[in-house]
C-alpha positions in Angstrom: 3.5 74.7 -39.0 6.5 72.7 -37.1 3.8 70.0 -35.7 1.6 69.7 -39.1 -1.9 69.9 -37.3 -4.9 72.3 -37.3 -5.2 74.2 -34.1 -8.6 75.9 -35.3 -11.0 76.4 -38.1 -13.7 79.3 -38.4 -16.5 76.5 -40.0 -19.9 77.8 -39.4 -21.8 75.7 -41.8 -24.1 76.2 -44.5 -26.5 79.4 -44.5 -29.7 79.2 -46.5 -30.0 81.0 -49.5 -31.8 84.6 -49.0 -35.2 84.9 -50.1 -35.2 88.2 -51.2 -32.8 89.8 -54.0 -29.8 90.8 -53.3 -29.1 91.5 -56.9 -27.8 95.1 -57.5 -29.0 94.9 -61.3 -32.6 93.9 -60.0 -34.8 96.7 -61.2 -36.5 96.0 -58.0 -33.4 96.9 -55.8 -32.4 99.3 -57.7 -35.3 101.5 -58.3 -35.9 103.5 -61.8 -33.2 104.8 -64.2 -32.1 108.5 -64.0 -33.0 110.4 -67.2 -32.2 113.8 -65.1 -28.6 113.5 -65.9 -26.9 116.3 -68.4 -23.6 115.5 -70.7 -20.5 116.5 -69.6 -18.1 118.3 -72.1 -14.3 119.5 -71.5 -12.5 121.3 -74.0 -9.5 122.7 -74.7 -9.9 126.0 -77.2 -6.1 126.5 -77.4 -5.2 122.5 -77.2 -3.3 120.9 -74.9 -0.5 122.0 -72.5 1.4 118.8 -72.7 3.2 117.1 -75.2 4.0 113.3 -76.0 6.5 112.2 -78.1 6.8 108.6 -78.4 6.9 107.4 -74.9 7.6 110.9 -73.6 5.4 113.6 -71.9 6.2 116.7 -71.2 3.9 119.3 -69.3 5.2 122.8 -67.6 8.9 121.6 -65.8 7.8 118.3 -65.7 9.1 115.1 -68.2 8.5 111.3 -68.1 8.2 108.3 -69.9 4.7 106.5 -69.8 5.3 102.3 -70.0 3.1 99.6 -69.3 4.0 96.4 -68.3 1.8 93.0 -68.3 2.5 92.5 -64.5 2.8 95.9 -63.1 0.1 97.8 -65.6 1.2 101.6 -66.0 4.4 102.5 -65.3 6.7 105.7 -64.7 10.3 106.3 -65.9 12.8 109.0 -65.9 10.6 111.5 -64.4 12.2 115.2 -64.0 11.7 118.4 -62.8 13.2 121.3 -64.9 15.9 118.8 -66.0 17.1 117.4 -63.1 16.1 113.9 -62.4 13.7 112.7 -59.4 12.2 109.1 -59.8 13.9 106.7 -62.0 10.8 104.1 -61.8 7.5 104.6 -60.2 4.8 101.9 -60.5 2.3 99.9 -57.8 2.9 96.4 -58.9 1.5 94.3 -56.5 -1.7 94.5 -54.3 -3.5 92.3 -52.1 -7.2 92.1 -50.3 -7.2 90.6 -47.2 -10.9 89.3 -46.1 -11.5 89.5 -42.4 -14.0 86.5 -43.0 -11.6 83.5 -42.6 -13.7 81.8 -45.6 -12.6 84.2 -48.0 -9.0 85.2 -49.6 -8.0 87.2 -52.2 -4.5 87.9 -53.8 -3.4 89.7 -57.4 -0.2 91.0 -58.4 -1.0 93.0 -61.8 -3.8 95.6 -62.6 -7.3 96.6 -64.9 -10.0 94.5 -63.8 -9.0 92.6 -60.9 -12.0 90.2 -59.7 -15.3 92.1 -59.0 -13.1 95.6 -58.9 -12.2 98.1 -61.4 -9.2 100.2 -59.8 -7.7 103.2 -61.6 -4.3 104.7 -60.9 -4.0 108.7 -60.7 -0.7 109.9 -60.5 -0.3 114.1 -59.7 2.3 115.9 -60.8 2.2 119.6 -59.0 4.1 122.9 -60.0 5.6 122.9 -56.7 7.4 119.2 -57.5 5.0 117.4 -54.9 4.3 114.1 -56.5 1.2 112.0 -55.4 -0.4 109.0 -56.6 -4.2 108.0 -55.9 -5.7 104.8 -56.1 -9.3 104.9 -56.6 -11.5 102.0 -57.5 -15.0 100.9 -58.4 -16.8 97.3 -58.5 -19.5 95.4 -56.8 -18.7 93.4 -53.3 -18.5 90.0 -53.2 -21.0 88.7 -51.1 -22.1 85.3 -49.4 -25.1 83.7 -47.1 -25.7 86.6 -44.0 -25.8 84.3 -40.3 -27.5 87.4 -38.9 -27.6 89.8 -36.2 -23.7 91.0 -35.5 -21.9 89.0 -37.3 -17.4 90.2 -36.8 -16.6 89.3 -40.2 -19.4 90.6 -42.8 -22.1 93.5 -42.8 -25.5 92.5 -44.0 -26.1 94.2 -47.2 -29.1 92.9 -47.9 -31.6 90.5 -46.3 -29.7 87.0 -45.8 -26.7 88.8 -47.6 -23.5 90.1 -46.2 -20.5 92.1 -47.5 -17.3 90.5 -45.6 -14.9 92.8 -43.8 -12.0 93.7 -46.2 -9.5 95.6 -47.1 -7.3 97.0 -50.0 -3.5 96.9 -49.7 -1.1 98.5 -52.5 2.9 98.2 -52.7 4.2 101.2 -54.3 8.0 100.8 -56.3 9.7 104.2 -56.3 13.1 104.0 -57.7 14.1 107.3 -56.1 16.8 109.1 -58.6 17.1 112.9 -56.3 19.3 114.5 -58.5 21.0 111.9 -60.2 22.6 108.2 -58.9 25.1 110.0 -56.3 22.6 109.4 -53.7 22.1 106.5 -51.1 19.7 105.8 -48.9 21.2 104.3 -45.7 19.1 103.3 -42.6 20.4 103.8 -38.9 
């Protein structure tokens, strides 16, 4: 960066265009529909065990305020345990996708449909005051011209076609509130 030249460059060239389909949507590809499949149906007979009031839900011990914000999506406030306060703020507001193929980068900082993914963010709130929060996700890779044979930075998904090497990285914000603002966190 100091001497304001390029040391290297991962340039392999053009690849031809596959010949076959890659095309997930294909009927080809993707072989018949499923007409096997039954509804599913959940109910509850007595209604629900939670409440919401405004911004607030309340279920067993357990209260919080549901927000969402335009950069951070769904957000957490004020949660508690039988009255006494745990997390002031909990969100995952930024994320980033590193691609392992040096062509290809990736970087988003707020949530629903980011590119080619569709993520969903489960938060679990247990009896026993365990807290956990799942990320799961759903989309269709992002793909580009296959060189062949191993290749370190893609896996061939189709003929001609490969899948770079990636990965999904979150950054979760817990505003820890343990019992109340008298605590610190101090790192030795």
């Amino acid at each position: 960066m100091v001497s304001a030249r390029t040391v290297d460059t991962a340039a392999e060239g053009q690849r031809p265009v596959p010949a076959e389909s890659g095309d997930y949507d294909d009927r080809v590809v993707r072989g018949p529909e499923r007409t096997t499949l039954r509804p599913i149906e959940i109910t509850q007979p007595e209604g629900p065990s939670f409440t919401v009031e405004g911004s607030l839900l309340r279920w067993q011990d357990w209260s919080l305020r549901v927000g969402f914000d335009e950069r951070e999506g769904l957000t957490l406030h004020q949660i508690e345990l039988g009255g006494r306060p745990v997390i002031y703020r909990a969100s995952v507001p930024e994320m980033v996708v590193p691609y392992g193929d040096p062509r290809f980068r990736y970087w988003q900082a707020y949530f629903t449909t980011v590119g080619n993914y569709d993520y969903g963010f489960y938060w679990y709130f247990y009896l026993d005051g365990t807290i956990e929060c799942e990320v799961k996700m759903t989309g269709i890779v992002f793909t580009a011209a296959h060189p062949g044979g191993d290749h370190p930075y893609s896996t061939e998904v189709a003929p001609g076609l490969g899948a770079p090497v990636h990965q999904h990285l979150f950054n979760a914000r817990l505003d820890m509130s343990v019992d109340g603002l008298a605590n610190a966190v101090e790192e030795v």
